[in-house]
N, C-alpha and C positions, 0 to 999 in steps of 0.2 A: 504494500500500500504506500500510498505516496499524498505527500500534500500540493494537491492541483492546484490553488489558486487564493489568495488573500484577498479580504475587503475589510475597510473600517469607513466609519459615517464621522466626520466632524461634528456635524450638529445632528441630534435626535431625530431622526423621522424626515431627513433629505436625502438627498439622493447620495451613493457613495462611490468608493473610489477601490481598484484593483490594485494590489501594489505587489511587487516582486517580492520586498523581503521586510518585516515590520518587528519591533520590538513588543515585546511581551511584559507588561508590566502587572503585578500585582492584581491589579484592579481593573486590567483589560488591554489590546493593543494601545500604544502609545498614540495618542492623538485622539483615541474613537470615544464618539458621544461626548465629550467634554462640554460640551453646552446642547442648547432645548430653548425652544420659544416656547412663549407664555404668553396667557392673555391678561385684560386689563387689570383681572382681578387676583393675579399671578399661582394660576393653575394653569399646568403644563397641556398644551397642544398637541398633537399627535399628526400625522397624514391619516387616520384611523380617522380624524374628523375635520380633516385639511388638507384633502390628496394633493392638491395645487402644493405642499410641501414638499412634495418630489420632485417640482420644478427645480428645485435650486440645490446650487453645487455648491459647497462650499473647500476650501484648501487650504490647509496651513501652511503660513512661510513667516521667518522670522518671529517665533513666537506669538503671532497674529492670526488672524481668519481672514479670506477674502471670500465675498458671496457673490455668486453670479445667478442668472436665470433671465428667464424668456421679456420680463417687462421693466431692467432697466437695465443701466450700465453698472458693472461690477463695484463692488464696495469694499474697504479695506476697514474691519471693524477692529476696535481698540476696545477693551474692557473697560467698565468705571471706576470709581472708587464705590459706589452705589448695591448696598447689598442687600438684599429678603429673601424671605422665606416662600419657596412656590412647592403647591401640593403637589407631588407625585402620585395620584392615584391615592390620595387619602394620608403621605404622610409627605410633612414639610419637613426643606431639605433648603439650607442657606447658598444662598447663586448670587453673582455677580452680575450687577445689568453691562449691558454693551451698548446703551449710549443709545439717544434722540435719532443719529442718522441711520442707525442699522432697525432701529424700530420703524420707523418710516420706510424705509426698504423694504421688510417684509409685511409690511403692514397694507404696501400698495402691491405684494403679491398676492396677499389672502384677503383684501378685502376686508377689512376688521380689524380692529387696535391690539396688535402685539408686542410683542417685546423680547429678545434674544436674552439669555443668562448663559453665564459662564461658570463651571464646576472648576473655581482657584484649586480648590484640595480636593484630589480624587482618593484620598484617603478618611475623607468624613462620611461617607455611605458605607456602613456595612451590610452585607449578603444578606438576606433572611437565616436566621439560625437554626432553624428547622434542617437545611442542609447543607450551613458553612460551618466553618470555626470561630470564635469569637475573631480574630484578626483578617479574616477577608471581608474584602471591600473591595466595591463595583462604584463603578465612573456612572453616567446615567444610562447606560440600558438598562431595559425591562427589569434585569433580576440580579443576572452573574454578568462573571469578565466578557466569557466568550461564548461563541455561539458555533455549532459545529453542522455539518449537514455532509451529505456524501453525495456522488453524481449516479450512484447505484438508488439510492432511494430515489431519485426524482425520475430516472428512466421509468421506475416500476411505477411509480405516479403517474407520469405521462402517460402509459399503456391503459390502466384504470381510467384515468379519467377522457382516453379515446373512446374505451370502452364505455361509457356510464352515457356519453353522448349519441352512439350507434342503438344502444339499448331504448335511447327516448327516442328516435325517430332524429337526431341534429346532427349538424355537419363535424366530426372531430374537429377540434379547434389546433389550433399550432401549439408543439410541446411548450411547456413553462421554460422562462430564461430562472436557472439559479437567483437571481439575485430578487425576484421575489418574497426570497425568505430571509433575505437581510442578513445571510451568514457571516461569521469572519473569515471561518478556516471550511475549506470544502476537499474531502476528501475523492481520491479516485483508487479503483482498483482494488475496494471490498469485497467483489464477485456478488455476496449476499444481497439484499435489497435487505434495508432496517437492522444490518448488522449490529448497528452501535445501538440500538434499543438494550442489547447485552452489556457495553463496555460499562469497566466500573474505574478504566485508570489507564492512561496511555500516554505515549512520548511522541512528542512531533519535535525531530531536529536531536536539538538538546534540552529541551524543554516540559517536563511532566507535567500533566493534570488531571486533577481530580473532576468523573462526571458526577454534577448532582444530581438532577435530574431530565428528562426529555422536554422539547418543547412542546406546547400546546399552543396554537395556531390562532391567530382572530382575523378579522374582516382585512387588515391590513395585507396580506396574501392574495388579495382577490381585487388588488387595483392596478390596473395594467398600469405601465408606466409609459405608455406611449401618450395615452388619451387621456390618464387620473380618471377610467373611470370604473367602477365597481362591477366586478359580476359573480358568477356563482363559484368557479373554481378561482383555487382549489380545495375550499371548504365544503363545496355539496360531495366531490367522492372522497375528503379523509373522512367525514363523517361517513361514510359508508362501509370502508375500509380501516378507518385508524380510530378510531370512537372511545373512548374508554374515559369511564370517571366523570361522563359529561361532557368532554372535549375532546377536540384532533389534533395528534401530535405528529410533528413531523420536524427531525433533527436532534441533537442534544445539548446541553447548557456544563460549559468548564473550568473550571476554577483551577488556573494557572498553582504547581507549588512553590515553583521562585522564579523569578523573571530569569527572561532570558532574548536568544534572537530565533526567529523560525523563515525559512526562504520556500518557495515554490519549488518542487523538487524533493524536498527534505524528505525523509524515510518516516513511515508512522507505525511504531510499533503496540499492540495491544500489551497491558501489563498487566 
């Protein structure tokens, strides 16, 4: 097995980036999710309820963000001194505003008064302890560091959800592109489909991690990235297929056990 391909998001819920070779920190690739827009009342926005959030790219250079996207000219955002507390899904978490001009930026992307934050210490969230240790901590994604997925799972998806469209009378639709599921690390050369539903601990490179648990899927999966617009897959066949406990899992969640570096290529071994 082998690691086929890297991605991390700057900011929460935009579009992301392929990279060759990324450090492994703690708390997740170096750079990813470090910041999240918020609205007025500073609870956290999603593309879950702002697909137009996948318009926009953002890059880090020089310890800074630039944002680019469809309806203006690129932005070089600088953090404030300006700090609050914004809900993450019911628990407040201290962020750094990014200033009047990057809120105006995205704010004439989405239509509605937002506002970009910045995660200064990605050492102040810690993991849910149900399946961390006391001393892990995640940057702002969903839960953990990392997010893992294989190209063996999504072929056998794509054949289901051919199949679940021939079965209603509709036209198969075109295979899912990976990055629908917003992975970091994407494996190839499993043979199995949903192998990793098994792993409990594995080495990418030189680098160990602990799986806590598999992902469970939402509506965010099912917005094309062409058009931002919503449709049924790939949620109507994991529910069909992947279902359990209520929800549809697909990929797993890793908690790095010491930083490290990981490259495209690198060997992945099960432990």
């Amino acid at each position: 097995m082998r690691l086929g391909s890297i991605h991390f998001y700057p900011v929460k819920s935009t579009g992301g980036h392929e990279v060759e070779r990324a450090e492994v920190e703690p708390w997740g690739l170096a750079g990813d999710r470090r910041y999240l827009v918020a609205d007025e009342h500073d609870t956290m926005i999603t593309a879950r309820q702002e697909p137009l959030l996948l318009a926009c790219l953002a890059r880090l250079d020089d310890g800074g963000l630039t944002l680019t996207g469809p309806h203006a000219a690129p932005l070089r955002v600088v953090p404030s001194a300006r700090v609050s507390a914004v809900d993450m899904r019911g628990t407040p978490i201290r962020l750094t505003d990014c200033g009047d001009a990057a809120a105006g930026w995205l704010s004439a992307l989405l239509g509605r008064p937002v506002r970009l934050k910045w995660l200064d210490d990605p050492a102040r969230r810690p993991v849910d302890p149900a399946y961390g240790r006391p001393d892990d901590r995640v940057s702002l994604a969903d839960a953990y560091p990392l997010l893992l997925t294989t190209t063996a799972s999504l072929a056998r998806l794509d054949d289901w959800i051919a199949e679940t469209a021939l079965e209603r009378g509709e036209e198969p639709p075109e295979p899912l592109p990976m990055h629908r599921f917003r992975p970091n690390v994407v494996i190839e050369g499993t043979g199995t489909p949903f192998a990793e539903d098994e792993w409990k601990r594995l080495r990418i490179g030189e680098v160990e991690f602990r799986v806590t648990k598999g992902c469970d899927r939402c509506v965010l999966t099912t917005i094309d990235t062409a058009t931002y617009l919503k449709g049924k897959e790939p949620i109507r066949t994991l529910s069909r297929f992947r279902k359990r406990d209520g929800k549809v899992w697909f990929g797993i969640n890793l908690i790095p056990d010491a930083p490290g570096h990981i490259a495209q290529g690198d060997s992945v071994t099960i432990l």
